[in-house]
BAMAR-725789 format. One line per 3 residues: their letters; for each residue x, y, z of N, C-alpha, C. Coordinates in pm, 1 decimal, m for minus. Example, Ala and Ser with C-alpha at 12.3 -4.5 7.8 and 13.67 -1.06 7.14 Angstrom:
2
as = 1319.0 m569.0 780.0 1230.0 m450.0 780.0 1320.0 m330.0 780.0  1285.0 m225.0 708.0 1367.0 m106.0 714.0 1290.0 3.0 787.0
***
This chain:
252
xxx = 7588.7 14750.6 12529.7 7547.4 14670.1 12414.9 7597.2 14527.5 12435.3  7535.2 14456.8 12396.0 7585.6 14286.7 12429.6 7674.8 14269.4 12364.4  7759.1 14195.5 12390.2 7936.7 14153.7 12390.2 7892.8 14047.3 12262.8
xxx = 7975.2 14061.3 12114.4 7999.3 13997.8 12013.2 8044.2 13895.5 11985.2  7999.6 13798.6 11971.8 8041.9 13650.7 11956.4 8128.8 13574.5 11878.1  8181.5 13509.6 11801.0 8300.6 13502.1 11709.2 8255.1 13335.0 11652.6
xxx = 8172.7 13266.3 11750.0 8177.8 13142.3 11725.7 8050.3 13116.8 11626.9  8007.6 12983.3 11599.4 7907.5 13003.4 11497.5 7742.8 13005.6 11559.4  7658.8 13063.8 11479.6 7550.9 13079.6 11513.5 7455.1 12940.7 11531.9
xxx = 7348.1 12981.1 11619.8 7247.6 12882.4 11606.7 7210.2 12780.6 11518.5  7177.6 12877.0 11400.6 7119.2 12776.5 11284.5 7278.2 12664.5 11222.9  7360.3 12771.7 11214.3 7521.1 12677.3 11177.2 7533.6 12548.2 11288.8
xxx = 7497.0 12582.0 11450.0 7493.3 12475.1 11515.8 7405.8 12406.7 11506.7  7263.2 12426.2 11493.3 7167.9 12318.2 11479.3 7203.6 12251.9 11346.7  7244.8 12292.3 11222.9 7294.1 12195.0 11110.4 7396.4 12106.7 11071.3
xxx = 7517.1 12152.4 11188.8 7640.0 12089.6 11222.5 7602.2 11943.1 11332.8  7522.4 11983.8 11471.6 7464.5 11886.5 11501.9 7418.4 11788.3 11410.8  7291.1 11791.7 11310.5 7204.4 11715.7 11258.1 7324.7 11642.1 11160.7
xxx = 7413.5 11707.4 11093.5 7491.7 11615.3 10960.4 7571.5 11502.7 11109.0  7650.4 11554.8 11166.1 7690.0 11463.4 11286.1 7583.7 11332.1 11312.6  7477.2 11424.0 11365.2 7413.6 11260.7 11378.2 7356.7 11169.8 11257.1
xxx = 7353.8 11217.2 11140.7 7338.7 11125.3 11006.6 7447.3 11062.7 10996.3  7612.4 11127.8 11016.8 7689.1 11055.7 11016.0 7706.8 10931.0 11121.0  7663.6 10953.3 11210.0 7644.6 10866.0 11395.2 7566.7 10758.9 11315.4
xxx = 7454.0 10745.1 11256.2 7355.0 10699.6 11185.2 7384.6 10614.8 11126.8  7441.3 10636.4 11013.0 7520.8 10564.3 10903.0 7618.2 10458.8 10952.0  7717.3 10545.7 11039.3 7793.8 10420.9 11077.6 7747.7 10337.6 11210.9
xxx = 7635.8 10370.0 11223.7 7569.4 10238.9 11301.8 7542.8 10131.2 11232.3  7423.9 10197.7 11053.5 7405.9 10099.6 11042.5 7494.4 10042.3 10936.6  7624.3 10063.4 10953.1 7762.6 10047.4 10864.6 7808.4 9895.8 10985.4
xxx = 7848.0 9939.3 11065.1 7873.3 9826.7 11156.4 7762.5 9724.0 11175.9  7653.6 9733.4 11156.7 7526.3 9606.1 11241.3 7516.2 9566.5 11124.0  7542.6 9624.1 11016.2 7457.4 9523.3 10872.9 7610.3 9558.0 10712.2
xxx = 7689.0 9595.0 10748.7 7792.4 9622.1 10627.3 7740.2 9705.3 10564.8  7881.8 9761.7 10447.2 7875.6 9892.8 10350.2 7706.0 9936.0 10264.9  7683.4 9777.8 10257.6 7535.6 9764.5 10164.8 7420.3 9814.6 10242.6
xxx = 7423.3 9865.6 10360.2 7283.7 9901.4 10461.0 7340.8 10067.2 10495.1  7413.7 10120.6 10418.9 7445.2 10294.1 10367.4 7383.0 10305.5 10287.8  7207.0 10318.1 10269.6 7141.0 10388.7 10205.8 7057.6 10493.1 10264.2
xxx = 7060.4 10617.7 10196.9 6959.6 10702.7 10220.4 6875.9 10665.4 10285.3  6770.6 10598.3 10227.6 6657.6 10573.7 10286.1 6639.4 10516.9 10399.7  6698.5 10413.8 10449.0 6711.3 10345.0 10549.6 6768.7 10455.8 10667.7
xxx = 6901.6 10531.9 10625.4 6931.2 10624.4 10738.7 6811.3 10736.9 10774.5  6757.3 10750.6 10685.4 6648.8 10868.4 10719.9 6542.4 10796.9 10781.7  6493.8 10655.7 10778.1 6438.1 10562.3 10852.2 6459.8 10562.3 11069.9
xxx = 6561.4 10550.8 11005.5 6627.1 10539.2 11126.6 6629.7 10670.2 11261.1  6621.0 10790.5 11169.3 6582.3 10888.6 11245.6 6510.9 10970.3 11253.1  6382.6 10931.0 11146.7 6267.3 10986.4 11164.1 6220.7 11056.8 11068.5
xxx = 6323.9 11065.3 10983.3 6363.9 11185.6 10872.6 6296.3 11139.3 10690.9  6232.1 11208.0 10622.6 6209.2 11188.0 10476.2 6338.6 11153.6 10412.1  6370.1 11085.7 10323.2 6482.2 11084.1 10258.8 6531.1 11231.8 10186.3
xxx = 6442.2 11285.7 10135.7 6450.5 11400.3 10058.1 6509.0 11518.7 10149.1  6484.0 11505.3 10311.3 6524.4 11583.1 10382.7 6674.2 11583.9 10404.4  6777.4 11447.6 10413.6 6878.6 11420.8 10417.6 6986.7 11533.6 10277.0
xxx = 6888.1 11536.6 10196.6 6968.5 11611.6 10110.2 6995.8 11751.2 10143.5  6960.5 11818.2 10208.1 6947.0 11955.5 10240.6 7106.2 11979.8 10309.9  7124.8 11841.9 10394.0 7275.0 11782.7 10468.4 7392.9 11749.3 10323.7
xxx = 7299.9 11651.1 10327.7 7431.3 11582.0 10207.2 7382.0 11568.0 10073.9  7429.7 11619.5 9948.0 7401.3 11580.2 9834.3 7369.5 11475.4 9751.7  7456.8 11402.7 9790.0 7393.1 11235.9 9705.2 7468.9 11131.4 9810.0
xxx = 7407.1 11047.2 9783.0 7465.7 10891.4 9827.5 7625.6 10891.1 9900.2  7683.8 10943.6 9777.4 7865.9 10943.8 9761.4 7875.4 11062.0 9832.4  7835.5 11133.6 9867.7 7884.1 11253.5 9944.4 7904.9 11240.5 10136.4
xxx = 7773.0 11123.0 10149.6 7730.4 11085.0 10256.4 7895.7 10991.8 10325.3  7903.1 10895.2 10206.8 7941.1 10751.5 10246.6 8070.4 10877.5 10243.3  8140.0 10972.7 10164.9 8257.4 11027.1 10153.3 8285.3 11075.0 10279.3
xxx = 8154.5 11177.2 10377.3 8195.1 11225.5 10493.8 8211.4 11090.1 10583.7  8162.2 10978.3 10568.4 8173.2 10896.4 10677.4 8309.2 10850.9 10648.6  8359.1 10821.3 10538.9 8516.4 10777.9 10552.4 8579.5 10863.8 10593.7
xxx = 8559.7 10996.3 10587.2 8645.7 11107.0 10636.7 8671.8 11146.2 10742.1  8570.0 11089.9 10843.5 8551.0 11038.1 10980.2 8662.1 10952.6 11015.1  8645.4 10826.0 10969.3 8673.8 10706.4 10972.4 8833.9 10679.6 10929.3
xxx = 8896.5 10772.5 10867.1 9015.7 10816.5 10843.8 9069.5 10930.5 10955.1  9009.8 11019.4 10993.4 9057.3 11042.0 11066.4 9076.5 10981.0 11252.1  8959.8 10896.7 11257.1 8989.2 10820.1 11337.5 9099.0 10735.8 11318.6
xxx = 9101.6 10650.8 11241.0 9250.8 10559.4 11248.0 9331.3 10652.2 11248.6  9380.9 10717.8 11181.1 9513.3 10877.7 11152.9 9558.5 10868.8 11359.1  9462.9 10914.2 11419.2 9448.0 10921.8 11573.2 9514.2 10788.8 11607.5
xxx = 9471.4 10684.2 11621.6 9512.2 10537.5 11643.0 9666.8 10537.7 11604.4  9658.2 10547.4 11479.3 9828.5 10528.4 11443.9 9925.0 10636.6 11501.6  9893.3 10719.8 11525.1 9992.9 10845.2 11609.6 9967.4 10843.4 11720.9
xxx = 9871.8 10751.2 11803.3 9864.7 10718.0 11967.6 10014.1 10609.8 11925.8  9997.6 10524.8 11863.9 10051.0 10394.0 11868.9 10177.7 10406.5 11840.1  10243.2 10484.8 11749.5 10369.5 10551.7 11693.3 10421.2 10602.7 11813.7
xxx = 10389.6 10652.4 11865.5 10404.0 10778.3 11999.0 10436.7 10696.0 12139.1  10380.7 10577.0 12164.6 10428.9 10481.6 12244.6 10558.3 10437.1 12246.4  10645.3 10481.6 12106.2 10778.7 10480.5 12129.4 10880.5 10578.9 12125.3
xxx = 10964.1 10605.3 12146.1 11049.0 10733.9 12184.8 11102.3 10774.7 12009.4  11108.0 10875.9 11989.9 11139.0 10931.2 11832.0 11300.0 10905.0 11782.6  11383.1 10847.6 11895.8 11484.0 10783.2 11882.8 11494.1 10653.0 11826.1
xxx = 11391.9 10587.0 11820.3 11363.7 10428.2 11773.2 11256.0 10440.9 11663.1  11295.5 10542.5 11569.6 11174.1 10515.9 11447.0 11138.5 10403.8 11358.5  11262.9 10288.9 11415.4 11215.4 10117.0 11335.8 11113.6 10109.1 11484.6
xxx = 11087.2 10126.4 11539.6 11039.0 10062.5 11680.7 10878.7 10141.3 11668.7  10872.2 10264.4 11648.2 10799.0 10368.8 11563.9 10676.6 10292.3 11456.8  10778.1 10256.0 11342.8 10741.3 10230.3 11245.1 10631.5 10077.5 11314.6
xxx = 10697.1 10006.0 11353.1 10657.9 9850.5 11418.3 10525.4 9863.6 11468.9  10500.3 9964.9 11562.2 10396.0 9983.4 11657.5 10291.7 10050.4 11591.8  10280.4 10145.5 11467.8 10223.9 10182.9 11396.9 10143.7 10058.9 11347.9
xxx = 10242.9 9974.2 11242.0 10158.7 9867.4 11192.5 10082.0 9786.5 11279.8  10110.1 9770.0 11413.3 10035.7 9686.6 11472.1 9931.7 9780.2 11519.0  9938.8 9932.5 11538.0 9827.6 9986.2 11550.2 9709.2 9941.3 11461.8
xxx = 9746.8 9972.3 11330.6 9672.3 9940.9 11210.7 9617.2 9791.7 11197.8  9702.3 9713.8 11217.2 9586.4 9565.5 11221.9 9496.4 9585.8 11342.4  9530.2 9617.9 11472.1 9476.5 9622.7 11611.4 9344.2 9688.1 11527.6
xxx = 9330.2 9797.4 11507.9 9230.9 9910.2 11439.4 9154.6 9814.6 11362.1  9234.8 9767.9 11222.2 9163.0 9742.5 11140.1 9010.8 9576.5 11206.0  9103.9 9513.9 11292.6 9044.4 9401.9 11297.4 8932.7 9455.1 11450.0
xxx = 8961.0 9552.6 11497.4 8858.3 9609.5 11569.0 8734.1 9687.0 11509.7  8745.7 9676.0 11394.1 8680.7 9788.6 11313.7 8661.8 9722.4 11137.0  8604.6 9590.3 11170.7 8620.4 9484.6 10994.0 8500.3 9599.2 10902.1
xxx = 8364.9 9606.8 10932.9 8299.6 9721.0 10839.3 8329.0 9861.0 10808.4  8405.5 9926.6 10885.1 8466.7 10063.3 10875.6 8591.3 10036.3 10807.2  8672.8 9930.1 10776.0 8787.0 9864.2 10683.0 8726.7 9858.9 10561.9
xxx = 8617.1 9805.3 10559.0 8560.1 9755.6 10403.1 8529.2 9847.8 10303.2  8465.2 9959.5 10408.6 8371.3 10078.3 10360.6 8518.8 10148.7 10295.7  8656.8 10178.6 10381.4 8725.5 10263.9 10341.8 8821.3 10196.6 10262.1
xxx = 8858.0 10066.8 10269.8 8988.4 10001.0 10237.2 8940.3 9934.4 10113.9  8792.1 9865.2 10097.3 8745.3 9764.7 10021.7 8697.2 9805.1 9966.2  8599.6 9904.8 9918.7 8515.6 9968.1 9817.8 8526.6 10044.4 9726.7
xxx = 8477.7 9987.0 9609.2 8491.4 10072.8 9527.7 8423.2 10249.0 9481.6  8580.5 10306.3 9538.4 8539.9 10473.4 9430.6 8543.1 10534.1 9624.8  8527.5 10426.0 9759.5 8594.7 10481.8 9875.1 8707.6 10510.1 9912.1
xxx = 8788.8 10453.4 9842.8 8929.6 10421.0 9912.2 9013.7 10530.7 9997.5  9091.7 10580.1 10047.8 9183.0 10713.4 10070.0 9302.4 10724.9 9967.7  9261.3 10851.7 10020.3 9391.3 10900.6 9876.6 9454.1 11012.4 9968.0
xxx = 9585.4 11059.6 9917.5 9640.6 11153.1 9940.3 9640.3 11280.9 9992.1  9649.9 11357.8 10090.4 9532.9 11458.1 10055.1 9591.2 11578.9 9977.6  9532.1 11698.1 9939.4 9536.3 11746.1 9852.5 9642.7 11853.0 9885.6
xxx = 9709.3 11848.2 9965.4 9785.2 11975.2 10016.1 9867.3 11912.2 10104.4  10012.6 11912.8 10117.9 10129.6 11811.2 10205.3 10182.3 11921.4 10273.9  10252.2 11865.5 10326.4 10350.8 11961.2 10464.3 10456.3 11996.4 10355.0
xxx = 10545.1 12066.7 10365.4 10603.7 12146.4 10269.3 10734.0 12045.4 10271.3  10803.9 11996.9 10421.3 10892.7 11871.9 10408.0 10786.5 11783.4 10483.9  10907.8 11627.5 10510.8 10848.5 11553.9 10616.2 10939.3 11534.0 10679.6
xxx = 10969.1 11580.8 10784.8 11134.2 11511.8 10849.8 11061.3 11469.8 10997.6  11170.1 11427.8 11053.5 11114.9 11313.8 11212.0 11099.2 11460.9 11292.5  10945.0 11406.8 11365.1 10865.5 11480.6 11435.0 10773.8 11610.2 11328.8
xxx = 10778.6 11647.5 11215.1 10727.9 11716.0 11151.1 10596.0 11663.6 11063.5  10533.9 11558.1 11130.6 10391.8 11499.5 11070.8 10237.0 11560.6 11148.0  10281.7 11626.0 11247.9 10229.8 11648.4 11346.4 10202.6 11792.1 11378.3
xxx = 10253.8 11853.3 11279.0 10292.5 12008.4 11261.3 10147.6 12115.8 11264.9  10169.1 12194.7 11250.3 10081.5 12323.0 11218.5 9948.7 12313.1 11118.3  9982.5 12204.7 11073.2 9889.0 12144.6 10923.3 9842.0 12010.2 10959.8
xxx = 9830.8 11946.6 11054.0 9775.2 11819.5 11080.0 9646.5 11822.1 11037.9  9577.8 11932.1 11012.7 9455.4 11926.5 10978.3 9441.8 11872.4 10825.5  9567.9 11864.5 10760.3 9542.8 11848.3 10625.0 9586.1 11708.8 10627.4
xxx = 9646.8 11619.4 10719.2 9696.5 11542.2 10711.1 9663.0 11390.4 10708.9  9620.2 11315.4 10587.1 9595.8 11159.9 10612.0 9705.5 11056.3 10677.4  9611.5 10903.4 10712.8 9705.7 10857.9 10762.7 9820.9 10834.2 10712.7
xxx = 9818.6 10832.0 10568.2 9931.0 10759.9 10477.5 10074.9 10830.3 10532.2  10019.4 10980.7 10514.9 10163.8 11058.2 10587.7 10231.2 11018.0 10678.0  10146.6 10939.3 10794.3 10182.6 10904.0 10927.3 10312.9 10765.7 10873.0
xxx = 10229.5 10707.2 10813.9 10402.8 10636.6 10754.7 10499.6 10658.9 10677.4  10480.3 10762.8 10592.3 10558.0 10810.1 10536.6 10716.3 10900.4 10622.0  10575.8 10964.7 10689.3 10705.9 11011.8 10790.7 10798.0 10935.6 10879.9
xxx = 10714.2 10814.8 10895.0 10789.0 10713.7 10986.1 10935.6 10693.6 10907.3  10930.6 10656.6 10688.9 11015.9 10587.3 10619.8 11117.2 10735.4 10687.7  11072.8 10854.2 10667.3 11149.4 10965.0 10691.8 11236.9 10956.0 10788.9
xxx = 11140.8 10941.5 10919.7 11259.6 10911.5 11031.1 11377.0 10820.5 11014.0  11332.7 10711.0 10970.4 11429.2 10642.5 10991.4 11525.0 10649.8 10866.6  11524.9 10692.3 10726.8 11573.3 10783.1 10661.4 11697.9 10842.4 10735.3
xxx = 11636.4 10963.8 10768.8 11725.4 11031.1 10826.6 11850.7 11017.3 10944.4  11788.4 10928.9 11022.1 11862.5 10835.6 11119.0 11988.9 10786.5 11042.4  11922.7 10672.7 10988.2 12019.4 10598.1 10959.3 12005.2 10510.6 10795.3
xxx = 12051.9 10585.3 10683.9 12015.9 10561.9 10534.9 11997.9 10469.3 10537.0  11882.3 10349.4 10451.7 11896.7 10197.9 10452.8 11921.8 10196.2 10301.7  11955.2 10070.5 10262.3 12010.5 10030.0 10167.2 11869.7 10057.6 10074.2
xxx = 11870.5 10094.7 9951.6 11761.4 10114.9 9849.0 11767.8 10029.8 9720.5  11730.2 10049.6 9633.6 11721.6 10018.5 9500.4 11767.3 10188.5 9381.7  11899.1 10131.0 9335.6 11859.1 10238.2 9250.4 11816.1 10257.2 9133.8
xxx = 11771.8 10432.0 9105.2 11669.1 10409.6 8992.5 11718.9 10347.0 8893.8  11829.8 10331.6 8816.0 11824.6 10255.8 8728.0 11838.3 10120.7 8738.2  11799.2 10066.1 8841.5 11731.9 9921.7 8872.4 11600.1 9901.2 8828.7
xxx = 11542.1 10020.6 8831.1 11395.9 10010.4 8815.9 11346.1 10045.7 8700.1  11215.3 9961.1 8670.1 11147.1 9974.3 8510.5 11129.9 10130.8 8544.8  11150.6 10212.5 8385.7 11109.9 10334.6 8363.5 11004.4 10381.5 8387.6
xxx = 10883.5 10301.1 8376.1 10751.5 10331.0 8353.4 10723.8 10321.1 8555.5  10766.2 10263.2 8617.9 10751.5 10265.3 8801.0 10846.3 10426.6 8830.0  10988.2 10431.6 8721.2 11059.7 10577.7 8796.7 10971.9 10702.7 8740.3
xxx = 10915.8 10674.9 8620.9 10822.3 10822.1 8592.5 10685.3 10820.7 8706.6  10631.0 10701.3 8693.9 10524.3 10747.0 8822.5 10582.8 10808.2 9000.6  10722.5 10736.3 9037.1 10754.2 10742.4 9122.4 10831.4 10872.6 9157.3
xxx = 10858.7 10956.1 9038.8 10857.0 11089.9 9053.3 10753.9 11160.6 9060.8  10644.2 11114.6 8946.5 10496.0 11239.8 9000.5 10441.7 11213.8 9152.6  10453.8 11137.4 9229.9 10474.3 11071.5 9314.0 10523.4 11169.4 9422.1
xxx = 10659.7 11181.5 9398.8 10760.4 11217.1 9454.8 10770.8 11412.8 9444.6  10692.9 11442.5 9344.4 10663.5 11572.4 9338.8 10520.7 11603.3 9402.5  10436.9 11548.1 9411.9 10299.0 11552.9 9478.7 10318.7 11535.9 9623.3
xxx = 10431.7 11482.2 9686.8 10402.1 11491.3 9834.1 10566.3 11553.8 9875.5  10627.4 11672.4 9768.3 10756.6 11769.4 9796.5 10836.5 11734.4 9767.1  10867.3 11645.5 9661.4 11014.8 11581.0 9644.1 11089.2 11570.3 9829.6
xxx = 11074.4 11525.6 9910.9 11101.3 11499.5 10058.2 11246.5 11379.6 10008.3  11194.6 11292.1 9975.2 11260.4 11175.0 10012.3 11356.3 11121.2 9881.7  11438.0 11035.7 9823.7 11495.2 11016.1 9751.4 11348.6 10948.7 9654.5
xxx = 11384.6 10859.7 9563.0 11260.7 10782.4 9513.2 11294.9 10641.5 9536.8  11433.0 10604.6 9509.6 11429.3 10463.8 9660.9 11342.1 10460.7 9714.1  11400.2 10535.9 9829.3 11312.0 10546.2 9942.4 11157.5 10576.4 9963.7
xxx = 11083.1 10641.8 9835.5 10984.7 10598.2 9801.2 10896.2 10466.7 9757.8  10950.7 10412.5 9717.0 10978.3 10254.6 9648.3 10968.6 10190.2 9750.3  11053.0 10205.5 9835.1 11017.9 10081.9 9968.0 10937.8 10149.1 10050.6
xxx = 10842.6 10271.2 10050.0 10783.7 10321.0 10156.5 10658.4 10229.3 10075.5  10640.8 10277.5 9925.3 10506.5 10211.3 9862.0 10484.8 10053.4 9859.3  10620.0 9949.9 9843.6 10638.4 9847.9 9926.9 10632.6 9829.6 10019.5
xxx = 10673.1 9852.4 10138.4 10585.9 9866.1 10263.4 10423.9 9831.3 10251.8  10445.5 9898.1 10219.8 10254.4 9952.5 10224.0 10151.1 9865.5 10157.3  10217.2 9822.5 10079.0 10167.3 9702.4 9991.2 10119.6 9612.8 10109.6
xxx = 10252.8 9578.4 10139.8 10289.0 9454.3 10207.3 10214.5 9442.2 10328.6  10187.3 9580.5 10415.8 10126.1 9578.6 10543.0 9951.0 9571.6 10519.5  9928.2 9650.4 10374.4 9809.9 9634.0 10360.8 9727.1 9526.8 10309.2
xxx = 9800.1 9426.8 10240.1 9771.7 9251.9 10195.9 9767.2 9196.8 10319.4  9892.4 9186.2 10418.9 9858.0 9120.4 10499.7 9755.2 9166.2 10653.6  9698.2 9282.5 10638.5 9608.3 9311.7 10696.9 9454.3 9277.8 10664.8
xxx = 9411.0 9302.7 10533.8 9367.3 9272.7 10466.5 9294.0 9127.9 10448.9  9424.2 9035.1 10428.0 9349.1 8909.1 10413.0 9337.2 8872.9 10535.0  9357.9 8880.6 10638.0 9299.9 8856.4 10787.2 9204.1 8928.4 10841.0
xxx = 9192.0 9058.0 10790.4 9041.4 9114.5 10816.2 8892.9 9019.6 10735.4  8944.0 8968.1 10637.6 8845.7 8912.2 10557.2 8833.3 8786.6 10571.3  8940.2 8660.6 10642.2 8926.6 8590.6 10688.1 9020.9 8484.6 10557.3
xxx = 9100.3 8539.3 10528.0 9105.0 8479.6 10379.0 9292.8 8360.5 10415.8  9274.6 8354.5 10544.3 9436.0 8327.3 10608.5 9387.6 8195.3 10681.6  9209.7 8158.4 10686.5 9224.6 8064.2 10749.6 9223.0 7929.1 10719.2
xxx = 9263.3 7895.7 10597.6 9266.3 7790.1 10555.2 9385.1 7679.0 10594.1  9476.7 7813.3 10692.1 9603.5 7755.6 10716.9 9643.2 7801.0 10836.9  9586.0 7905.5 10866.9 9633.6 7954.6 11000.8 9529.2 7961.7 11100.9
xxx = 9551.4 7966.8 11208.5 9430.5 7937.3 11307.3 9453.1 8121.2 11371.7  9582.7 8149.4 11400.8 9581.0 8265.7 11432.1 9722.7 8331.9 11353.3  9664.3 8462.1 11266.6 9792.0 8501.3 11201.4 9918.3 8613.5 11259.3
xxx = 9880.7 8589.8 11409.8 9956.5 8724.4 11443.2 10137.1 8714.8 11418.6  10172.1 8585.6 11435.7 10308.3 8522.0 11438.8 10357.4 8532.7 11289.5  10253.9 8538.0 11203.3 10312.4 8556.7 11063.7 10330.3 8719.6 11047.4
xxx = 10199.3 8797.3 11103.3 10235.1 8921.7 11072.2 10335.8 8996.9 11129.5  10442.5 8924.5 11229.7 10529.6 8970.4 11356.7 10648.9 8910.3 11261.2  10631.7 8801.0 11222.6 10747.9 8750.0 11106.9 10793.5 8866.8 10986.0
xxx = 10630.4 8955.8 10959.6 10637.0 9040.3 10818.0 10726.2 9124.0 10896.5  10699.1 9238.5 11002.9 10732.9 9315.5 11088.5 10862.7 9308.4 11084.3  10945.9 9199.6 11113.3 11053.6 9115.9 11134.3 11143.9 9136.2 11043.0
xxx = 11090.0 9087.1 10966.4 11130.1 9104.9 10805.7 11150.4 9306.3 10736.3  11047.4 9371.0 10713.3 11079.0 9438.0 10733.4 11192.1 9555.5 10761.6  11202.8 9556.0 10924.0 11293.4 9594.5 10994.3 11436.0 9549.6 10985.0
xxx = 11438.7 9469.6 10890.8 11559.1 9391.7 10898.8 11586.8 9486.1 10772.3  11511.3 9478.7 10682.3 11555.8 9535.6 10541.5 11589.9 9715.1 10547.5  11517.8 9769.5 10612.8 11507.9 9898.4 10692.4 11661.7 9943.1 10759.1
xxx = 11696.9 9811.0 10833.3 11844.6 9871.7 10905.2 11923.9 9784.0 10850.3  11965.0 9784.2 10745.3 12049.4 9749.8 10652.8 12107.5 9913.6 10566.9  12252.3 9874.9 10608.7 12302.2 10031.6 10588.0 12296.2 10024.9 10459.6
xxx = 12302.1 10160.6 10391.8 12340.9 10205.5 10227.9 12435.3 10202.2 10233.1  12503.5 10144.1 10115.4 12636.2 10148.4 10055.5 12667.3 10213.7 9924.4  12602.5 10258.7 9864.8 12574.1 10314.4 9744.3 12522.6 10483.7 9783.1
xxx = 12566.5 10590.6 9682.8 12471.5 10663.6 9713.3 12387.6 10748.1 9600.4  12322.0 10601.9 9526.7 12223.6 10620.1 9416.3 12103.1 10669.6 9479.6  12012.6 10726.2 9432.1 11896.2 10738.9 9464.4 11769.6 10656.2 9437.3
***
């Protein structure tokens, strides 16, 4: 009797193919013409296809543009853990450094796949719905990477170096009430892991790397700068400085 197969069938592969290449599709014409040339119609243009047929793939509009960020997230996710990984897990400020420059490198290689995910409204990334149970150095990478956005990838970085070597924080009762109640639901949504300090400057961080990525993807730096890499190596700079600054306190 013929030997039983385990993998998926024909029709599952011919429909897995076809959403692939709508997605191939889309972000073609995502890159040659921006977020605004992700319409239905035009992608089903493009490959021959009725619009009405595209639905059979994807449900509406937002479902489409959702798998293409989901793509597009997991591509950068890849980028930033090539780029992280270029340094030894002993140097998680060094870690952390190479990450961000992954992320501008990425982002400014990639200005319409930024817009679509970083700039649009109701695209953005979020969290994902299920975390690693901790995050400690080398545990981003785990058994569950499949669940894993990029955001984690820095998070775990604040972790490493966390754990290394405590940096000086803010404690909570430094902080408005209304930032420590969010910064606990916060802090319970991705395992209570980290102190909420140390949350605080991971979400600072992040701010900070994503403004100044941001307004140089969009061009919004050149009124003064001809090239901003020396400022963003200054942020970096900065940073790292605040990062290895020991705790003296041991508030949370």
């Amino acid at each position: 009797m013929p030997a039983q197969t385990t993998g998926p069938d024909r029709r599952t592969r011919t429909r897995d193919a076809t959403s692939a290449e709508i997605k191939a599709t889309a972000r073609a014409r995502l890159v040659a013409a921006g977020p605004a040339a992700l319409t239905l119609r035009a992608i089903a243009r493009d490959m021959g296809l009725t619009a009405p047929a595209l639905y059979r793939y994807f449900g509406s509009h937002e479902d489409l543009v959702g798998a293409v960020c989901a793509d597009v997230l997991e591509e950068l996710t890849a980028a930033l853990s090539t780029g992280r990984d270029t340094v030894p897990l002993g140097d998680p400020l060094g870690r952390l450094g190479a990450t961000c420059r992954a992320f501008r490198t990425w982002a400014l290689g990639h200005r319409e796949e930024f817009q679509l995910v970083f700039a649009s409204a109701g695209a953005g990334p979020t969290m994902p719905p299920t975390m690693p149970p901790t995050i400690s150095p080398g545990s981003v990478d785990g058994d569950r990477k499949g669940d894993l956005s990029f955001g984690v990838v820095f998070l775990g970085l604040f972790a490493e170096i966390w754990h290394q070597q405590p940096f000086a924080v803010r404690d909570i009762t430094d902080l408005p009430p209304d930032l420590v109640a969010q910064l606990q639901r916060f802090s319970a949504y991705v395992g209570d892991v980290l102190p909420l300090g140390v949350l605080a400057a991971f979400l600072s961080g992040w701010v900070r790397l994503y403004g100044a990525v941001t307004v140089e993807v969009f061009g919004h730096l050149g009124f003064a700068l001809g090239d901003p890499e020396p400022m963003f190596e200054l942020m970096l700079a900065d940073m790292a400085r605040e990062l290895s600054t020991p705790r003296i306190s041991s508030g949370t």
